[in-house]
C-alpha positions as a LaTeX table, in Angstrom:
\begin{tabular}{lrrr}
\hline
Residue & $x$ (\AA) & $y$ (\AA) & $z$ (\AA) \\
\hline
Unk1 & $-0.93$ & 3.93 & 7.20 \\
Unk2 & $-0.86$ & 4.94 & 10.91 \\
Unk3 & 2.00 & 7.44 & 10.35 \\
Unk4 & $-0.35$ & 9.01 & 7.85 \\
Unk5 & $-3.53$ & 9.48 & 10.28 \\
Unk6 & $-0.56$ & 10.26 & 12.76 \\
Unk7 & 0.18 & 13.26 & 9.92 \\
Unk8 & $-3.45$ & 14.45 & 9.13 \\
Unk9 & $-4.42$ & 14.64 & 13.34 \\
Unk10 & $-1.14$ & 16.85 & 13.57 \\
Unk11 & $-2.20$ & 18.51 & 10.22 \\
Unk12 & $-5.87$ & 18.94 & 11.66 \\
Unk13 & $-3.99$ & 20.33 & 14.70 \\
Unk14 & $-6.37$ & 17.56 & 17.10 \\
Unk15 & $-5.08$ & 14.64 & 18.85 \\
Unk16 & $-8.93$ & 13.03 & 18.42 \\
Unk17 & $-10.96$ & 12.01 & 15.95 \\
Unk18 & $-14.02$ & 12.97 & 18.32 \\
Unk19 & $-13.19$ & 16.80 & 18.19 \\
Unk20 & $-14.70$ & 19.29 & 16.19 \\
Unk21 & $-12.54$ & 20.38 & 13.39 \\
Unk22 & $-12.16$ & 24.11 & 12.14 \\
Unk23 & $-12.45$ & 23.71 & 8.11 \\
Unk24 & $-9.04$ & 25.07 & 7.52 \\
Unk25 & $-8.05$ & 21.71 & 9.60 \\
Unk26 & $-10.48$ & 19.27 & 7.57 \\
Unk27 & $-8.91$ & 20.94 & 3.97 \\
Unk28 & $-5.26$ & 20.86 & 5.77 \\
Unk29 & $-5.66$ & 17.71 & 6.65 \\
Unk30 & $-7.00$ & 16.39 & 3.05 \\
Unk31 & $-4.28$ & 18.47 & 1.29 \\
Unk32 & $-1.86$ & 16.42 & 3.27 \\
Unk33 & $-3.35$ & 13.26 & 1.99 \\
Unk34 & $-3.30$ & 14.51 & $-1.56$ \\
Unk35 & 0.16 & 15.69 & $-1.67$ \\
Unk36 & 1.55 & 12.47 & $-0.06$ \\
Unk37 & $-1.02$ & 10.25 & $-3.12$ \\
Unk38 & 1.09 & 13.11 & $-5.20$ \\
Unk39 & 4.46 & 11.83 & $-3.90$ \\
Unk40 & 3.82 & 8.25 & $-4.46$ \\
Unk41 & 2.89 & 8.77 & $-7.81$ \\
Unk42 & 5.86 & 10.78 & $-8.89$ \\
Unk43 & 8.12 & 7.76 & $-7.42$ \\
Unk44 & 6.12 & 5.55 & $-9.31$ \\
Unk45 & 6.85 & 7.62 & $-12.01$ \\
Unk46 & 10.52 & 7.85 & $-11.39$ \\
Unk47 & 11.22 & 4.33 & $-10.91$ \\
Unk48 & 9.09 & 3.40 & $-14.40$ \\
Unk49 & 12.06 & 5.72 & $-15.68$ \\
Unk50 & 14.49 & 3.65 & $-14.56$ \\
Unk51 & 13.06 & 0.65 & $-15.57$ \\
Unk52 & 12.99 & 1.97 & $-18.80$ \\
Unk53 & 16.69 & 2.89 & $-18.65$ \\
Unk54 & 17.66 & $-0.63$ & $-17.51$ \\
Unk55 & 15.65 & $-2.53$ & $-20.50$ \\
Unk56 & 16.93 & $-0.67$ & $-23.00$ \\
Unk57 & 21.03 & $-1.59$ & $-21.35$ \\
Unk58 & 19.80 & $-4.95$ & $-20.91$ \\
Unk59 & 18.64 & $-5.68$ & $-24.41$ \\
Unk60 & 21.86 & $-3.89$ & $-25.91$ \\
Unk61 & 24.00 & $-5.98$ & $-23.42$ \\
Unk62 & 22.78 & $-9.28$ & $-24.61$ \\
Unk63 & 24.01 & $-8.62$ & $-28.05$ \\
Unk64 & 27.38 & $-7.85$ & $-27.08$ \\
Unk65 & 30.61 & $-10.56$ & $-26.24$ \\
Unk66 & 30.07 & $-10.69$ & $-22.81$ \\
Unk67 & 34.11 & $-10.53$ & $-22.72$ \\
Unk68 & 33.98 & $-6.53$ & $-23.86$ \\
Unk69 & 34.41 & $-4.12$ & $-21.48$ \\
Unk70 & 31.12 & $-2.19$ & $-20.39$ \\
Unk71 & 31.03 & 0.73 & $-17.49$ \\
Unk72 & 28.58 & 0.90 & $-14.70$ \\
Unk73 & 27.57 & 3.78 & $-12.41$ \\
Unk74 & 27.16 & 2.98 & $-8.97$ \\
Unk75 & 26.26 & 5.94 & $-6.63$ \\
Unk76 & 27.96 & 8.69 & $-9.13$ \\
Unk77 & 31.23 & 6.45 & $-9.28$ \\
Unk78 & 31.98 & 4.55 & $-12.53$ \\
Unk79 & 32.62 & 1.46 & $-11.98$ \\
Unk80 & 34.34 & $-1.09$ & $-14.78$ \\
Unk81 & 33.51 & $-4.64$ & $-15.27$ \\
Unk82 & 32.68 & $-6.88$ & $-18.31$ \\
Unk83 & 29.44 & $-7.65$ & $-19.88$ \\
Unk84 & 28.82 & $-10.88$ & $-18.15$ \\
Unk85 & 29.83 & $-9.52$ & $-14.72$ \\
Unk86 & 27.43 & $-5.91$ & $-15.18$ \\
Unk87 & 24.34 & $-8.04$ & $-16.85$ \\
Unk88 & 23.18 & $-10.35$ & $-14.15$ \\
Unk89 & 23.37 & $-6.98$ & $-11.83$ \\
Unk90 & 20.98 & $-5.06$ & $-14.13$ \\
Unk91 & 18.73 & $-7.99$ & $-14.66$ \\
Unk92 & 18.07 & $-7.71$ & $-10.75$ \\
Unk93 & 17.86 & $-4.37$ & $-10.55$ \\
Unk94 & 15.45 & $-4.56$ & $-12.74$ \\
Unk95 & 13.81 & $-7.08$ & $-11.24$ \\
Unk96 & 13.43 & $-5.31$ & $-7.80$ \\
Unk97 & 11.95 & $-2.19$ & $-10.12$ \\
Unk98 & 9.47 & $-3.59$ & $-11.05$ \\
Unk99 & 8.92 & $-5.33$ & $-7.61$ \\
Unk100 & 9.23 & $-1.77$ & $-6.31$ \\
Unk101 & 7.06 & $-0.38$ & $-8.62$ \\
Unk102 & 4.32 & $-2.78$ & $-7.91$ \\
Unk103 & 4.96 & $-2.50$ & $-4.22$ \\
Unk104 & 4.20 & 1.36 & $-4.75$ \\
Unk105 & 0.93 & 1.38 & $-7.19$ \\
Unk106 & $-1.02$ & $-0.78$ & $-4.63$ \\
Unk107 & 0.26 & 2.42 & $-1.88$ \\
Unk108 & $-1.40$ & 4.63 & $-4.50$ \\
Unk109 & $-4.57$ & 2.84 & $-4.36$ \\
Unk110 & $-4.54$ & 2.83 & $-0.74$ \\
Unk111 & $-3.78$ & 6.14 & $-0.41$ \\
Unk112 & $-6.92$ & 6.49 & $-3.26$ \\
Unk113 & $-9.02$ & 4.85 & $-0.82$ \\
Unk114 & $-8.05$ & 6.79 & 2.33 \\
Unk115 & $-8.73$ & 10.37 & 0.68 \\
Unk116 & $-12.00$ & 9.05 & $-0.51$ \\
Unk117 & $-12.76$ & 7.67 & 3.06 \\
Unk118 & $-11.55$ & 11.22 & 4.56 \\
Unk119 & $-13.99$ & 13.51 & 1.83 \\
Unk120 & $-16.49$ & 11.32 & 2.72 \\
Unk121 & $-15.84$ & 11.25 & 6.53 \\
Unk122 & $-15.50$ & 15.42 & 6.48 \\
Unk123 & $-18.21$ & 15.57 & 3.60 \\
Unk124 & $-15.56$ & 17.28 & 1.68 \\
Unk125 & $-16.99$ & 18.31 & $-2.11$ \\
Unk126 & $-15.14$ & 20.02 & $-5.02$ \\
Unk127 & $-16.70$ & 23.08 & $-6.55$ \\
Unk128 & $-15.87$ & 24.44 & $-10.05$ \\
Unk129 & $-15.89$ & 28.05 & $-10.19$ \\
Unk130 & $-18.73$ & 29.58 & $-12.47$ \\
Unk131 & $-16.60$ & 31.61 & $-14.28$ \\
Unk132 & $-14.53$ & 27.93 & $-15.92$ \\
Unk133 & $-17.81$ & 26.32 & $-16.20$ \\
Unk134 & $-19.17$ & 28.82 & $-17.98$ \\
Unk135 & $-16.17$ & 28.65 & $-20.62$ \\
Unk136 & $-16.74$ & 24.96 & $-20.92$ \\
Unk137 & $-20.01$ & 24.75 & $-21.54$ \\
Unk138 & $-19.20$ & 27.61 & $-24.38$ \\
Unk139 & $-16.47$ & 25.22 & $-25.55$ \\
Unk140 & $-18.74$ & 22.27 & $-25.31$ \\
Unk141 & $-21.05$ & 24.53 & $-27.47$ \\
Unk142 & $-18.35$ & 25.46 & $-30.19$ \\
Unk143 & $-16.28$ & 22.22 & $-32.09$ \\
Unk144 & $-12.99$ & 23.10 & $-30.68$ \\
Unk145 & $-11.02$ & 21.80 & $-27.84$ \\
Unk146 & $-11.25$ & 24.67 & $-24.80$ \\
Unk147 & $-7.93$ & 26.62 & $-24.44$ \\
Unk148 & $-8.54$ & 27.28 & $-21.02$ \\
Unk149 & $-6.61$ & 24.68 & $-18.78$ \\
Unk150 & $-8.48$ & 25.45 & $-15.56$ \\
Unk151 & $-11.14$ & 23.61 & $-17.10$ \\
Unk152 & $-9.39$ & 20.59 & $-16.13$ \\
Unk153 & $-8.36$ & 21.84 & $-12.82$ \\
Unk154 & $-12.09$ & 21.35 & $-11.43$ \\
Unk155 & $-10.26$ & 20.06 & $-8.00$ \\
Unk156 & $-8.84$ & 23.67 & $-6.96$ \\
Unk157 & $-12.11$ & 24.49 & $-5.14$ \\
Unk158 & $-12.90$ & 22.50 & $-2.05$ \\
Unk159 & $-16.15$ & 22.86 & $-0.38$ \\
Unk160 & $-17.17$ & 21.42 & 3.11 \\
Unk161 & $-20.45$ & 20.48 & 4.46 \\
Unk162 & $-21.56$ & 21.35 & 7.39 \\
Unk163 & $-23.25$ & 18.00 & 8.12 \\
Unk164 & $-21.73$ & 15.61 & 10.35 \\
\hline
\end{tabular}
């Protein structure tokens, strides 16, 4: 976590928490934040790929003679072995997914907890523009779903407080 405060001072372009930051700094600094909680979660989602992958092998593999012949990729090389040989492999590679992937979800709710501890630190606030809020109260109005996908993207404005 200190390489990440380590990131948002060199973000915020200060080397103190004490000094006065320029808003461009604060929003650089929280955009950092969000973009490394962004990161996690797409390696979260990765790896829950892979785990997927490897239960699906797994289950076929138990159903076959663990004498037949079965291929395994190792680093973009194929590698040959037998079904009793390749199976206690991808039982611990899955294994260390999911211990992976439970290593990274509680960095994700860190990472949760820091950017709320930052907005509220730099009294950060989203704004919706009127213009979106407009169409979904319309679309709140009218039975249909709202077409307009920016609805949902209520975190593209970022407003700052001047309070401190």
């Amino acid at each position: 976590m200190s390489t990440t405060v380590e990131t948002v001072k060199k973000a915020a372009g200060g080397s103190s928490a004490k000094s006065k930051k320029s808003p461009e700094e604060t929003i650089a600094g929280f955009n950092v934040l969000r973009t490394e909680q962004r990161q996690i979660a797409s390696k979260i989602f990765e790896l829950e790929n892979d785990l997927n992958e490897h239960k699906v092998v797994i289950e076929t593999l138990k159903e076959v003679d663990g004498e037949r012949k079965c291929y395994r990729m190792i680093g973009g090389i194929l590698v040959e072995g037998t079904v009793k040989e390749i199976l206690p492999n991808l039982i611990t590679n899955s294994d260390h997914l999911k211990q992976a992937i439970e290593s990274l979800n509680t960095k994700l709710v860190e990472k949760g907890k820091e950017i709320l501890e930052y907005k509220e630190k730099n009294n950060i606030q989203f704004q919706v523009p009127e213009k979106i809020l407009e169409e979904d109260e319309s679309a709140a109005d009218s039975s249909e779903p709202s077409k307009n996908p920016a609805i949902d993207a209520a975190s593209k404005g970022v407003l700052l407080s001047d309070k401190t």
